[in-house]
Each structure stands twice: as C-alpha cells, then as structure tokens.
C-alpha positions in Angstrom: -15.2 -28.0 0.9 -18.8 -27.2 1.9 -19.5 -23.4 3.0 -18.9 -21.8 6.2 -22.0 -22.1 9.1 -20.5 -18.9 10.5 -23.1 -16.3 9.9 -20.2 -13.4 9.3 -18.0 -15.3 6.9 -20.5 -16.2 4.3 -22.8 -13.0 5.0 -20.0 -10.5 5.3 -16.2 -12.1 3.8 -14.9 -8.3 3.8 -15.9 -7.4 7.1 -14.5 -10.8 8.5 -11.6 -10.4 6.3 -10.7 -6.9 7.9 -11.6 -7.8 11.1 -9.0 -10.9 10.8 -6.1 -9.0 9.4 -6.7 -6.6 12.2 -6.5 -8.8 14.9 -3.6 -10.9 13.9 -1.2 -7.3 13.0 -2.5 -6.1 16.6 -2.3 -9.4 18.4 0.9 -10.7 16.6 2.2 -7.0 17.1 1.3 -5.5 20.2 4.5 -7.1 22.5 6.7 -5.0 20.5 5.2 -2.0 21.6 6.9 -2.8 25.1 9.9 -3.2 23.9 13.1 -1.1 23.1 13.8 -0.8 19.4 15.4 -4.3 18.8 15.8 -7.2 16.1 13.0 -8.8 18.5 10.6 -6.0 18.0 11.0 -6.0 14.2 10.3 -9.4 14.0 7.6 -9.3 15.8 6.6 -6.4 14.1 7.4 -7.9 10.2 5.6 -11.2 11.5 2.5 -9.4 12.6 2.2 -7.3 9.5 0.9 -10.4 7.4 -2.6 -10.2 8.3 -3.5 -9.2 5.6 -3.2 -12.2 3.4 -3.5 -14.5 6.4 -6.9 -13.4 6.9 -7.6 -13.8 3.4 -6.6 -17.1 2.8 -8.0 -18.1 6.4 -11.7 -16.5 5.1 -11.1 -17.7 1.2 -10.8 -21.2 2.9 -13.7 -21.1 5.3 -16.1 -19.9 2.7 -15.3 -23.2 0.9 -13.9 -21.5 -2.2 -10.8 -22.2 -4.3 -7.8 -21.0 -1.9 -5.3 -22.3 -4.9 -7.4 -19.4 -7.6 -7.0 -16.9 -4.8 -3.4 -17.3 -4.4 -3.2 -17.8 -8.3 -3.4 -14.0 -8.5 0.5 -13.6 -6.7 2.3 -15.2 -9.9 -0.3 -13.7 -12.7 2.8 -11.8 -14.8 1.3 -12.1 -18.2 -0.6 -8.6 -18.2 0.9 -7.1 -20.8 4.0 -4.5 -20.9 2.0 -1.1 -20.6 1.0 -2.0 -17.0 4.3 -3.4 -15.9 5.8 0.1 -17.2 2.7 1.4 -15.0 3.7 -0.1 -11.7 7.1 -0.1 -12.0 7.4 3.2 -13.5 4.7 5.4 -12.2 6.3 5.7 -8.2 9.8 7.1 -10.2 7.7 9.7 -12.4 5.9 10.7 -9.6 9.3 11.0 -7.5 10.6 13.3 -10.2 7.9 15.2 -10.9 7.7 15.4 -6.6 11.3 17.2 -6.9 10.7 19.4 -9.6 8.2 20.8 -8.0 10.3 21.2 -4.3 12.8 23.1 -6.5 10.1 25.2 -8.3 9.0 26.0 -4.6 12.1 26.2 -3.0 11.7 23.2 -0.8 14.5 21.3 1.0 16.1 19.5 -1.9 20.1 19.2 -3.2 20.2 18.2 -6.7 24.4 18.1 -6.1 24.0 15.1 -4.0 24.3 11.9 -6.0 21.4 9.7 -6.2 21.3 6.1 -4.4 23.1 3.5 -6.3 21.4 0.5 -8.0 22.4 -2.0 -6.0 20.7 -0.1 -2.0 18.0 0.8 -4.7 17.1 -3.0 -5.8 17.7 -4.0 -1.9 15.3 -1.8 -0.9 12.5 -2.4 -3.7 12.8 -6.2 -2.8 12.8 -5.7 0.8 9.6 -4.0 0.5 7.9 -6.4 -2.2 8.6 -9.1 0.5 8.0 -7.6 3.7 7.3 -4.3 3.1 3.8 -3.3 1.8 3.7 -5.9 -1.1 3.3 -9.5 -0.2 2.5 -8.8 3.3 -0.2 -7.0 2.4 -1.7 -6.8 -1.6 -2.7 -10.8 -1.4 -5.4 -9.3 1.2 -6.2 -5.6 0.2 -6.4 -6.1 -3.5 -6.4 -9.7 -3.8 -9.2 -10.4 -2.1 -11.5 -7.2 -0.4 -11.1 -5.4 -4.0 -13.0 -7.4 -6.2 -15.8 -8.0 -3.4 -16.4 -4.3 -2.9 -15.9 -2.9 -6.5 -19.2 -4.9 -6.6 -21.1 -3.2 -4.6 -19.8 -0.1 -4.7 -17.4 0.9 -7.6 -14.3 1.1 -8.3 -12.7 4.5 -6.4 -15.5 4.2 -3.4 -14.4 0.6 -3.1 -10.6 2.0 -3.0 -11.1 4.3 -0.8 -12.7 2.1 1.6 -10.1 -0.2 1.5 -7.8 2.7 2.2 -9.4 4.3 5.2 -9.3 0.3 6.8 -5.6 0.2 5.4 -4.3 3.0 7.2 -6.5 1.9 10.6 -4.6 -1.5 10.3 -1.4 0.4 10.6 -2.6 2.3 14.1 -0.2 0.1 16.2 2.8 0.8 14.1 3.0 4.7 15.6 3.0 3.6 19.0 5.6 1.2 18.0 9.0 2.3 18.9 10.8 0.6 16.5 8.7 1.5 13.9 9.2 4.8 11.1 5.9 5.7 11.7 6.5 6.2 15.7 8.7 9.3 14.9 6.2 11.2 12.4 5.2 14.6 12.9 1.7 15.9 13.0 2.1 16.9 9.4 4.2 13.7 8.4 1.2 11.8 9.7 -1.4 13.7 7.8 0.4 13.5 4.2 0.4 9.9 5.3 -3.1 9.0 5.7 -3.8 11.3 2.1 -1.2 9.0 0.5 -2.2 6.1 1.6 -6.0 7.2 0.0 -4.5 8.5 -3.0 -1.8 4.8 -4.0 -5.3 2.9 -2.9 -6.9 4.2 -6.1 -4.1 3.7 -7.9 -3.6 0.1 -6.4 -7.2 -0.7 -7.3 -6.9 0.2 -10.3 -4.1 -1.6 -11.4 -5.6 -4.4 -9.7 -8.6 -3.9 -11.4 -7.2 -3.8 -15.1 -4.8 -7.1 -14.6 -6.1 -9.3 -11.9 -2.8 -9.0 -10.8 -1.4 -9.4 -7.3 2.0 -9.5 -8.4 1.6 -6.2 -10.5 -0.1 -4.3 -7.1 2.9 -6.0 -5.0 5.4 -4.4 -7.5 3.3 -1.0 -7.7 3.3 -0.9 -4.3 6.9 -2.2 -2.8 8.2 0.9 -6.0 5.9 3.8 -4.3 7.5 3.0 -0.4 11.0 2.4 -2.5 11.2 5.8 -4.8 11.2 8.3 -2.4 14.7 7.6 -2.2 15.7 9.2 -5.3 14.2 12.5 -4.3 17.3 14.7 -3.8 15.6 16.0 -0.1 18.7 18.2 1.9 18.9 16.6 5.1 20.1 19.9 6.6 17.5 21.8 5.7 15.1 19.1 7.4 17.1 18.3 10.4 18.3 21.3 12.1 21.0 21.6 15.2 18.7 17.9 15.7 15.7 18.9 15.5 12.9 18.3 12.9 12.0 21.2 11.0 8.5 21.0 10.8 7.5 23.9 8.2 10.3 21.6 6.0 8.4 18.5 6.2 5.1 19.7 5.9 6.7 21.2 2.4 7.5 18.0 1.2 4.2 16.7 2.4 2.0 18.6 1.0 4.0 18.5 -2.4 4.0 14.6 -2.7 0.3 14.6 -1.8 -0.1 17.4 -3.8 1.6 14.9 -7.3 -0.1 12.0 -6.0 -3.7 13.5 -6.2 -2.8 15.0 -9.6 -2.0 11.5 -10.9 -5.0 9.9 -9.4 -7.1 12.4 -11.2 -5.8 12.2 -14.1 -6.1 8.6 -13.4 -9.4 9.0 -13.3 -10.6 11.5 -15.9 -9.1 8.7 -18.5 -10.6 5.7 -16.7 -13.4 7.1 -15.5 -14.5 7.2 -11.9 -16.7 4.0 -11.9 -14.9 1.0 -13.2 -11.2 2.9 -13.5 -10.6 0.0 -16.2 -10.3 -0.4 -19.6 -11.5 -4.1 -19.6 -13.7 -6.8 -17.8 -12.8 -6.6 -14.2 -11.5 -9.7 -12.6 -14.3 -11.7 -11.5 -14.7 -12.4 -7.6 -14.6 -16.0 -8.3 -11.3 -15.7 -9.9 -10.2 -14.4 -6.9 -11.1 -17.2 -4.4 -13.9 -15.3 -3.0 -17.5 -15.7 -3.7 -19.9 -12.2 -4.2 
C-alpha cells in the first residue's frame, strides 16, 4: 500500500495516533456519561476504551506500513524466562513490599484476613489482560507510540510522555458514573496520575527489552490485578460510610512511594537513556515507520 497524502499521518504518526485513540475513547464513551451506572454504560465504556490499538492499527495502515508486523508484537512470547518473571512477578513484589511498609507505618491493613483465592485472582488478571489495561490499550501505547518516540527522545522521556497522554485519555472515565475512577478522592486521584508515570517507565521498558506486546499486556493487566492481595482493613478506610481520607492518602502515598523506588532502581541498572540491556525493537518491526 502506497503512503498516506495526509500531511499529519506521515509527518506526525504519534500525534495522529493519540489524537485517534482520543477521539474514539471520548466519542465511543461519552453517552455513558448520561447514563445511570448500568451493563449499557460499561459496554459503552469497555467498547470505547480500545482506542488505543484502533488508532494504531487505523495509522499503521494509512502510512502504508505492515499492519500484520505491528500486530505481530501481541503473540511475541519467546523473550526469555527472566522477563516473564519480570511482568508477571514484579506487580506481586511490589504489592508485598506495598504492605510491609503500611504495617511498618501503621496504615490500614489486616494481615488476619485471608488473601483472595486463586480462582477471583486469575478472573480478575484475565479480565484485565482483555479489557482492562492490556489489550485494550498496550497494542497502541507500547506497541506502537514507544518505539517512535524512544527515537527521538529516549527511553524514560519517551515513557513519560506517553504517560502524561495515557492518563489524559482516561479524563472521561471520572466523570463517568459507572466508572472506579468517578468515586476517587482528591488524593486517590493524585497517587493515580504518579502511578500511572511511574508503570509507564516500567511498561517501556519492558517493552523496550522484548518487543513484546504480550509481555506489557501481562505486566500491565498484573499491576491493576495485585492490589488485591494487599491485606488493606476496610474498616479503617470506610468509616460509619464515609471515606477516610487521611487513610487513603496513606495507602497512596506508600504505593507511589514502592513504585518510584522500583523505577529507580529500574533505572540506576538500566540506565536512564535506553533502559535496555539489548538492541531496541526497531520501528519497522513495529508497523510504524521513523
């Protein structure tokens, strides 16, 4: 297929790329902030939130380059065992290291209460590698605006960038009623935005070191799937019905505080330009020309 005659596709792919994503979440999205919290409005909602990839393949295909290599990345497994370990268990280190620390600083935690059992645990991991933050999303974030801005600008700039976009794609889903984020407090909403910044680097870097959509879909779906193993008391969070602010903002600022402490560390092995060990997956590979 020749290239695109549209001046911002071939000039600027990742600005046409988030600009794409963005309108089809908002557009696809926006009825359900009408509505009363309903299957309807989740659809709507869970339909919507695959801009990300839809806008990828829809830009990948316009620029007349190889939609089949792009999509390629989702099934690329053979990355060796140290970086399945990574993204599967990175997000449940992080969780425990998140509750030893609540307990060092008397947050609201209950280690008596018995953890989730394997079976909600694996419905919740694959609900979220599906529709959740993994396929809905990586095939655009990392799969395809990654390897064009690490680039041009490096590796953690480039994740970061993709990060501040990331969490502006997400704007509709607090005004949402059916949505989790609708209900955040101030504080809730803060630690959001810093951990969404903090799993971008950790995202790109995984992505960066395995061409690997799969492996960022499975990092990703386990970070939004392993706070569920954190012992958190619900009484001390939820009191007579109403949120107890000076609680959450505890458990905030301690899983932002473990996050940045990986990403860090992260980065003083790495090193803060490439964050990888090896070549980085060429744009080409990744259906989208520099």
């Amino acid at each position: 297929m020749e290239s695109s005659s549209i001046p911002l596709v071939e000039d600027r792919p990742v600005v046409a790329f988030f600009l794409g994503a963005y309108l089809y979440t908002w557009v696809v999205s926006a009825p359900a902030v009408f509505m009363e919290p309903s299957w309807s409005a989740a659809i709507l909602v869970y339909v919507g939130s695959f801009g990300p990839p839809i806008s990828a393949a829809v830009i990948t295909w316009l620029r007349g380059d190889d939609v089949r290599a792009w999509a390629r990345q989702i099934t690329r497994w053979r990355v060796g065992w140290k970086w399945w370990a990574v993204a599967a268990g990175l997000p449940i280190a992080a969780a425990v290291g998140i509750t030893l620390v609540l307990v060092v600083v008397r947050g609201p935690v209950d280690l008596g209460q018995a953890f989730p059992s394997p079976i909600l645990f694996a419905v919740i991991f694959l609900f979220a590698l599906l529709l959740s933050g993994g396929l809905n999303e990586e095939p655009g974030w990392r799969g395809f605006a990654q390897p064009h801005l690490n680039e041009r600008y490096g590796a953690v700039p480039a994740s970061l960038l993709i990060g501040v976009v990331w969490a502006g794609w997400h704007a509709p889903y607090f005004v949402i009623p059916v949505t989790p984020h609708s209900s955040f407090p101030l504080v809730n909403t803060l630690g959001w935005v810093g951990g969404i910044l903090t799993l971008s680097i950790l995202l790109g870097w995984l992505y960066n070191n395995t061409g690997s959509v799969l492996l960022v879909m499975v990092l990703h779906a386990m970070a939004n799937t392993a706070d569920v193993v954190i012992p958190l008391a619900a009484d001390q969070i939820v009191i007579d019905g109403i949120i107890d602010e000076s609680a959450v903002g505890v458990v905030t600022v301690v899983h932002l505080a473990v996050y940045v402490f990986i990403v860090f560390a992260v980065i003083a092995v790495y090193g803060r330009e490439r964050l990888t060990d090896g070549e980085m997956p060429d744009a080409t590979d990744a259906g989208a020309r520099p």
